[in-house]
C-alpha positions in Angstrom: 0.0 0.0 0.0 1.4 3.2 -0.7 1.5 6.0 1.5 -0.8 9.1 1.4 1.0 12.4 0.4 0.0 15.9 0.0 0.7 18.2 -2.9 3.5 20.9 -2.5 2.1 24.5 -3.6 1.9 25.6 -7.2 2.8 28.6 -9.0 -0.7 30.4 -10.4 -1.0 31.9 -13.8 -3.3 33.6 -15.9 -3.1 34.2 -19.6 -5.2 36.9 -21.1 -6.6 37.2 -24.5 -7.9 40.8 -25.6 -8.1 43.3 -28.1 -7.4 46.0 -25.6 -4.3 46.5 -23.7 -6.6 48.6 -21.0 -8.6 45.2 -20.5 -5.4 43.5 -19.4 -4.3 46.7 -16.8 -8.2 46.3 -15.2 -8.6 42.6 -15.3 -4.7 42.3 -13.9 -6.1 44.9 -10.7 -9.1 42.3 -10.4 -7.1 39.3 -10.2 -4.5 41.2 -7.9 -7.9 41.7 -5.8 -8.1 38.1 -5.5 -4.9 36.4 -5.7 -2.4 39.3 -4.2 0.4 41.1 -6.3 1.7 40.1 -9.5 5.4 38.8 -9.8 5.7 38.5 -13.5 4.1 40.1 -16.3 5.0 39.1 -20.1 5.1 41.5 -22.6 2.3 41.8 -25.2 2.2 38.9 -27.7 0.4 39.5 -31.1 -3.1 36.2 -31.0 -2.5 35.2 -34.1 -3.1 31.4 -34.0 -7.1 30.7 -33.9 -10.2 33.1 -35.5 -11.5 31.4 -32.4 -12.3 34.2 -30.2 -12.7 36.7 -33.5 -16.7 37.1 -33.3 -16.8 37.3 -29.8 -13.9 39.7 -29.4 -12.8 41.2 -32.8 -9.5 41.3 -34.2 -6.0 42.7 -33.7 -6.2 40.3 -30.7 -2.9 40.6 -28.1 -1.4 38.1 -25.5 -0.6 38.4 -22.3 0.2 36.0 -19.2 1.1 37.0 -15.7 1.8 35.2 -12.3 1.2 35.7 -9.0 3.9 36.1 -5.8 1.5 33.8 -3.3 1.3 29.9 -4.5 -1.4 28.2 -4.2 -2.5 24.8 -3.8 -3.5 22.6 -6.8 -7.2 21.8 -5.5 -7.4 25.1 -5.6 -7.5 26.0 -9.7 -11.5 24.9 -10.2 -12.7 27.3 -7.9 -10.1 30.2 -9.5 -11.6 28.7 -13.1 -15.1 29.8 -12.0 -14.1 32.8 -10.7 -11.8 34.2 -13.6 -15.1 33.4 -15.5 -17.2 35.3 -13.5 -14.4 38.2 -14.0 -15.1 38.1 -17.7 -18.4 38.7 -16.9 -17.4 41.9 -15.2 -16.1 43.2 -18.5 -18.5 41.9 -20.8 -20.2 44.3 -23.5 -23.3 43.6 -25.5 -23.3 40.2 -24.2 -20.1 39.7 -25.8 -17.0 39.0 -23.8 -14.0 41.2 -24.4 -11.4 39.6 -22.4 -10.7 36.0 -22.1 -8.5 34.5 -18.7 -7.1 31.3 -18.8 -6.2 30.0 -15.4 -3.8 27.6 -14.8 -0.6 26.2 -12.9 3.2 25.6 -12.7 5.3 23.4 -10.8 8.9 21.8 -11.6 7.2 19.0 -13.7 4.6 21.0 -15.6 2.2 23.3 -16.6 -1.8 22.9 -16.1 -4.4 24.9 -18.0 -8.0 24.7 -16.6 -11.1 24.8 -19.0 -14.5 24.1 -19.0 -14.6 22.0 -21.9 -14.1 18.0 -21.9 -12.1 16.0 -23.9 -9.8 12.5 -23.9 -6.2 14.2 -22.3 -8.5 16.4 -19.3 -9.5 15.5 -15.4 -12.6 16.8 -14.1 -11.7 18.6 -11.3 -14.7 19.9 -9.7 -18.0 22.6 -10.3 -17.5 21.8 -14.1 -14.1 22.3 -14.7 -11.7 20.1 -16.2 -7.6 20.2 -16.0 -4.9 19.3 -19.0 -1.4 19.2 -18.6 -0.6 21.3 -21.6 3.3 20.8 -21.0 6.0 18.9 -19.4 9.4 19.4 -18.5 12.2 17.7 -19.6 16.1 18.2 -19.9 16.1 21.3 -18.9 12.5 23.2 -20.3 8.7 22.9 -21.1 8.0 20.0 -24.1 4.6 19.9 -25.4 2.2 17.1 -25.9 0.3 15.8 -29.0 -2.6 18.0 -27.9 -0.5 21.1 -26.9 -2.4 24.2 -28.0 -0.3 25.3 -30.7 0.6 28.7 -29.3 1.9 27.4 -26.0 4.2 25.1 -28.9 6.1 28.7 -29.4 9.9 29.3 -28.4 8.2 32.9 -27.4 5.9 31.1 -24.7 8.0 28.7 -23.8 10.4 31.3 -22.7 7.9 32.7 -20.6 6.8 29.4 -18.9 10.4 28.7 -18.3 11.3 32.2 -16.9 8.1 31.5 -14.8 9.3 28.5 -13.6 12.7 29.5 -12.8 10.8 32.6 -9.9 9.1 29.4 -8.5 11.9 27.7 -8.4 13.5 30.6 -6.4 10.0 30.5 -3.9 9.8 26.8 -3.3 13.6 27.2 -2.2 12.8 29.9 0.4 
């Protein structure tokens, strides 16, 4: 029988999709409301890989992600799903969202996304949320998986997830 352990904290990000850089300032003081200060924020990316969002949100749409100084535990990430979604809410015009947030985690291994949709790679957590590894790490930085979203595939993101990694590094050796 093996013995019962507890998970170690995680590091808590949120990626943003939005035509409006002024979306990402407001929704960023939101999240800070919730989660505490910020203690990485990427520059802005150019969306270019899915018309996905388009009719909800228009075009020209930017990329950012940001992460948060307190960790968290990984139980945790359903209940921040539901509440990130009730923030979009909170910015939604003409019944049309304007800002998409994409919770998710980081620890030394990987990097989880959570979503709301189902599918053969996810875990339901709880509340209607599912989870999906969306990377690993291996020799030395994040590797992606057949069903890797193919932005997070990018050297550009990549870089971020890594550089992410490395200040959680740094906290889980405090």
């Amino acid at each position: 029988m093996g013995k019962i352990t507890y998970p170690e904290k995680v590091k808590l990000i949120v990626g943003m999709i939005s035509p409006s850089v002024e979306l990402f300032e407001a929704s960023q003081e939101r999240l800070e409301q919730e989660f505490g200060s910020v203690d990485f924020c990427s520059q802005i990316l150019p969306f270019t890989f899915t018309q996905y969002y388009t009719p909800e949100m228009g075009h020209n749409l930017k990329r950012r992600f940001i992460s948060f100084s307190s960790l968290i535990l990984p139980n945790e990430l359903a209940g921040i799903k539901v509440l990130t979604n009730s923030i979009e809410q909170e910015f939604t015009a003409e019944d049309k969202r304007r800002i998409n947030l994409d919770p998710g985690y980081l620890n030394t291994a990987k990097l989880v996304l959570a979503t709301t949709k189902d599918h053969s790679h996810r875990i339901y957590l709880d509340n209607g949320i599912y989870a999906e590894i969306t990377l690993r790490f291996v020799a030395g930085t994040f590797c992606q998986w057949e069903w890797t979203y193919p932005d997070y595939k990018t050297p550009e993101y990549i870089d971020i997830f890594n550089h992410i990694r490395q200040l959680f590094m740094g906290q889980r050796n405090k």
